[in-house]
C-alpha positions as CSV (number, residue, x, y, z in Angstrom):
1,X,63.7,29.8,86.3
2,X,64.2,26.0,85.2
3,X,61.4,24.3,83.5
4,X,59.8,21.4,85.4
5,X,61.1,18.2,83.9
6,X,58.4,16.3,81.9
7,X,57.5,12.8,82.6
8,X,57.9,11.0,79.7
9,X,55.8,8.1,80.0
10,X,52.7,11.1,81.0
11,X,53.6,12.6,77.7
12,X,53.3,9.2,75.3
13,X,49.9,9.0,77.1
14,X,48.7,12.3,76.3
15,X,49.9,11.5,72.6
16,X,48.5,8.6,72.5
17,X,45.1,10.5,73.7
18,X,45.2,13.4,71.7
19,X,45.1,10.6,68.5
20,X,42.4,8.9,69.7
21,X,40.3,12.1,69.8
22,X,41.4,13.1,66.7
23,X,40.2,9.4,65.1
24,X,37.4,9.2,66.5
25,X,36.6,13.0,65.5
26,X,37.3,11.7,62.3
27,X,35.5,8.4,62.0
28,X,32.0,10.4,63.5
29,X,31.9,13.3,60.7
30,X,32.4,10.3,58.2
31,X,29.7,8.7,59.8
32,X,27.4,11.4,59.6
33,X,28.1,12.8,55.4
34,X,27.5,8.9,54.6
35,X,24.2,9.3,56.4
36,X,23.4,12.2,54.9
37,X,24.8,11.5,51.3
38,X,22.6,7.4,51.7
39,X,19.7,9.8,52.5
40,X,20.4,12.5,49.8
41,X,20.5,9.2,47.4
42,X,17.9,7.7,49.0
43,X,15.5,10.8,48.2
44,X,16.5,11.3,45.0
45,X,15.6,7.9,43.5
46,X,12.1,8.3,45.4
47,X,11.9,11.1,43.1
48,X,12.2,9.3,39.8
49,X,16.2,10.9,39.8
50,X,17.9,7.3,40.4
51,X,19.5,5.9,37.1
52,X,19.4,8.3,34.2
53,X,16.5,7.0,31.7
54,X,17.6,5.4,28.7
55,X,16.8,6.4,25.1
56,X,14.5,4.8,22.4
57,X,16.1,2.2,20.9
58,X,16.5,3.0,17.4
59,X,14.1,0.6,14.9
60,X,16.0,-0.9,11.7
61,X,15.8,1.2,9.4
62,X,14.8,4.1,10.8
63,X,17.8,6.8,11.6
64,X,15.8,8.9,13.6
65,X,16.3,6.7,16.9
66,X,12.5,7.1,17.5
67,X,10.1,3.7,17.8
68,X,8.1,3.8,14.5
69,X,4.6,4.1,14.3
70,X,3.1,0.5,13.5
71,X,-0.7,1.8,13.2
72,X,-2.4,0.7,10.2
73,X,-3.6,4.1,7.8
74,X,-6.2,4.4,5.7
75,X,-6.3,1.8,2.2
76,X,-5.0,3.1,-1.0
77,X,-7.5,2.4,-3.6
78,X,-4.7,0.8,-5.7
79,X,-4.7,-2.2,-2.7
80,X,-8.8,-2.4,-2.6
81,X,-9.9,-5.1,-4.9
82,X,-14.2,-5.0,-5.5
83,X,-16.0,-7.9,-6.9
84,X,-19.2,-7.8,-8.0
85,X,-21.9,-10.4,-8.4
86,X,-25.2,-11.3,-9.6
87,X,-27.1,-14.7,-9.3
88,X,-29.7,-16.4,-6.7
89,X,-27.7,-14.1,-3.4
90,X,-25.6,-17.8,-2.9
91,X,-24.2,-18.4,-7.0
92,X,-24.0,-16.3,-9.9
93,X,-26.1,-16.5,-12.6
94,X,-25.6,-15.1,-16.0
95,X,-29.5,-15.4,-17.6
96,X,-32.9,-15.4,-15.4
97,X,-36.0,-16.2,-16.0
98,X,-39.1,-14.0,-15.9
99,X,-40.1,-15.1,-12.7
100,X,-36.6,-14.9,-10.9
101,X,-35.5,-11.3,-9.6
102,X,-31.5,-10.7,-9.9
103,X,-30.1,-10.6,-6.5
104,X,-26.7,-8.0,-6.4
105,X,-23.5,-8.4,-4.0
106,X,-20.2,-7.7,-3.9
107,X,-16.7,-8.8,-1.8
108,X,-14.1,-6.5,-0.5
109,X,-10.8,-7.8,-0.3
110,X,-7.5,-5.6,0.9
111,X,-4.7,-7.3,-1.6
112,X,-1.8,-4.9,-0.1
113,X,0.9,-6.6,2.6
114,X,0.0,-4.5,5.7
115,X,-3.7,-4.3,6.9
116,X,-5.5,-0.8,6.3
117,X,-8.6,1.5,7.3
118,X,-11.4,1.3,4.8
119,X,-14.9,2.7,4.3
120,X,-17.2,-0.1,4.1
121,X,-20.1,1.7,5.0
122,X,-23.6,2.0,3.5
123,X,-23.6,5.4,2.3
124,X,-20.5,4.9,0.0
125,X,-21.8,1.2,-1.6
126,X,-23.7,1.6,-4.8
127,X,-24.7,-0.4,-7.7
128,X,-25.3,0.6,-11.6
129,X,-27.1,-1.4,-14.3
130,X,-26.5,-0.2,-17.9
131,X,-27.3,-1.1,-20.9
132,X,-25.2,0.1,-23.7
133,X,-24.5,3.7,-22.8
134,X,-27.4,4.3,-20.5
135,X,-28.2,4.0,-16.7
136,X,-30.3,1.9,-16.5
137,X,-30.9,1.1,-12.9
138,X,-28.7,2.6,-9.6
139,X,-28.8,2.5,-5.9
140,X,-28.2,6.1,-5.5
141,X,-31.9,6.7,-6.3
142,X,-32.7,4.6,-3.5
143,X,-33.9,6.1,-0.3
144,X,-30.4,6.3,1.8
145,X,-31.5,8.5,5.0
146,X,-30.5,5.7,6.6
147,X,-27.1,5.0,5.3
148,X,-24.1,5.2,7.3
149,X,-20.1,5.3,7.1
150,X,-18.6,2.3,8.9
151,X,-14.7,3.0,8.6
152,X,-13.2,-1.3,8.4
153,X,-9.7,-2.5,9.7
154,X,-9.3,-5.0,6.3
155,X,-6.7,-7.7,7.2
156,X,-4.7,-8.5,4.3
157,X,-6.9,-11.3,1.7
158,X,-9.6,-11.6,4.1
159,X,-13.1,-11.0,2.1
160,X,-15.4,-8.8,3.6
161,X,-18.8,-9.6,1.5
162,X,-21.9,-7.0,1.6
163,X,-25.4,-8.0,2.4
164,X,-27.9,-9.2,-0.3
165,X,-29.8,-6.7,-2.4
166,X,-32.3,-7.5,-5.1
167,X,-33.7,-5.7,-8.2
168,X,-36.6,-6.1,-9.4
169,X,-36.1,-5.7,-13.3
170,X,-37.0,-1.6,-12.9
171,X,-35.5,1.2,-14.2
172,X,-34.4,4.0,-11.3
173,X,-35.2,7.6,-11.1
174,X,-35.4,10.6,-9.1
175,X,-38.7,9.0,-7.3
176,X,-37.0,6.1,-6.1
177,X,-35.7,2.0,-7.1
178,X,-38.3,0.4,-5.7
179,X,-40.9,-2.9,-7.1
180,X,-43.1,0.7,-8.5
181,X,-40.9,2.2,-10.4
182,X,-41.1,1.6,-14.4
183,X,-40.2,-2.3,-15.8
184,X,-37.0,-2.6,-17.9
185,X,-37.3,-4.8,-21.0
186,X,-36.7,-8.3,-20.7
187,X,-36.4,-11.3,-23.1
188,X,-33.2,-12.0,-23.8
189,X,-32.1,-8.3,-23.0
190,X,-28.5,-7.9,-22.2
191,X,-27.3,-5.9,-18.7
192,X,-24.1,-5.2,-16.9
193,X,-23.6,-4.2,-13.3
194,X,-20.8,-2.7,-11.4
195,X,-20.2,-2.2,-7.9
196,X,-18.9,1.1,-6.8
197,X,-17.4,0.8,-2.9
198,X,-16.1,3.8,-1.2
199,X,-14.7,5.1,-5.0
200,X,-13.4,1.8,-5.8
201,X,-15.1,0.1,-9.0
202,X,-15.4,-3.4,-9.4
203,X,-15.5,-5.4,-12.2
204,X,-18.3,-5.2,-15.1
205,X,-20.3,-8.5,-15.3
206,X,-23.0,-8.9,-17.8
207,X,-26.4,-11.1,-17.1
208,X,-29.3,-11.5,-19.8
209,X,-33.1,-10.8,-18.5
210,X,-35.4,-13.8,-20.2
């Protein structure tokens, strides 16, 4: 049997049609994976997985590529400078009377570049009188119960001065430093005194007793 003769102009439309369909087919499941990939992306960065986290920036000089540690550490003795004085608790004095009592102090001074930890605490701060070879007087027959550690952050050449003590011209002993304890000789007797701070020793300064 003879096929039925086609209308052309019905067969251009059904073409045309059938690419329509096909476009838009293909336009909507475009439209919905960049929905779902904006919403995959948009859930991800909520979740700290956006832009990959950059490394430490290396500091000069240091290889590793980690940030180097800038906190101060604890003072070499070699960078501790102790000064130690004796006078009226304002000047120093290098000969008393009978009637004036030698007042002791020291300064503290960090002389390194880079500020440092230090113990400038009570129970590490002592004084020692001598005369010749022997002890005469020190503070580490004084009662010290209360004493305490008091770890410093010593800036570079800043002072850092301890209180006033006095000494009242007695020798020291296992009983204590105190106004009771036995007098030392005086006039015109010849003493020195250090400071010792936190194992640091200070300088030797010599004072005469009238």
């Amino acid at each position: 049997m003879a096929k039925p003769k086609q209308d052309p102009e019905l067969a251009r439309k059904f073409r045309r049609r059938r690419i329509f369909v096909l476009v838009l087919l293909t336009l909507l499941i475009w439209g919905i994976w960049a929905g779902v990939s904006a919403l995959i992306s948009s859930v991800s960065i909520a979740l700290g997985g956006g832009q990959p986290s950059q490394a430490p920036t290396a500091q000069a000089g240091n290889s590793s590529g980690t940030v180097t540690n800038q906190t101060p550490t604890t003072c070499l003795p070699s960078g501790i400078e102790v000064k130690v004085f004796v006078g009226n608790g304002t000047s120093p004095i290098a000969s008393f009377s009978s009637s004036q009592n030698p007042k002791l102090w020291f300064n503290v001074v960090n002389t390194s570049s880079k500020p440092c930890y230090f113990n400038l605490g009570s129970k590490v701060q002592f004084f020692k009188i001598t005369s010749g070879s022997e002890v005469i007087w020190t503070s580490q027959d004084c009662d010290r119960s209360q004493d305490i550690n008091a770890r410093i952050l010593l800036q570079p050449g800043v002072l850092q001065s301890s209180p006033v003590g006095e000494w009242y011209k007695v020798r020291s002993s296992a009983t204590g430093c105190g106004a009771d304890q036995k007098p030392v000789v005086t006039g015109g007797a010849s003493y020195h005194i250090v400071a010792i701070v936190n194992g640091v020793t200070s300088n030797d300064v010599q004072f005469v007793l009238n």
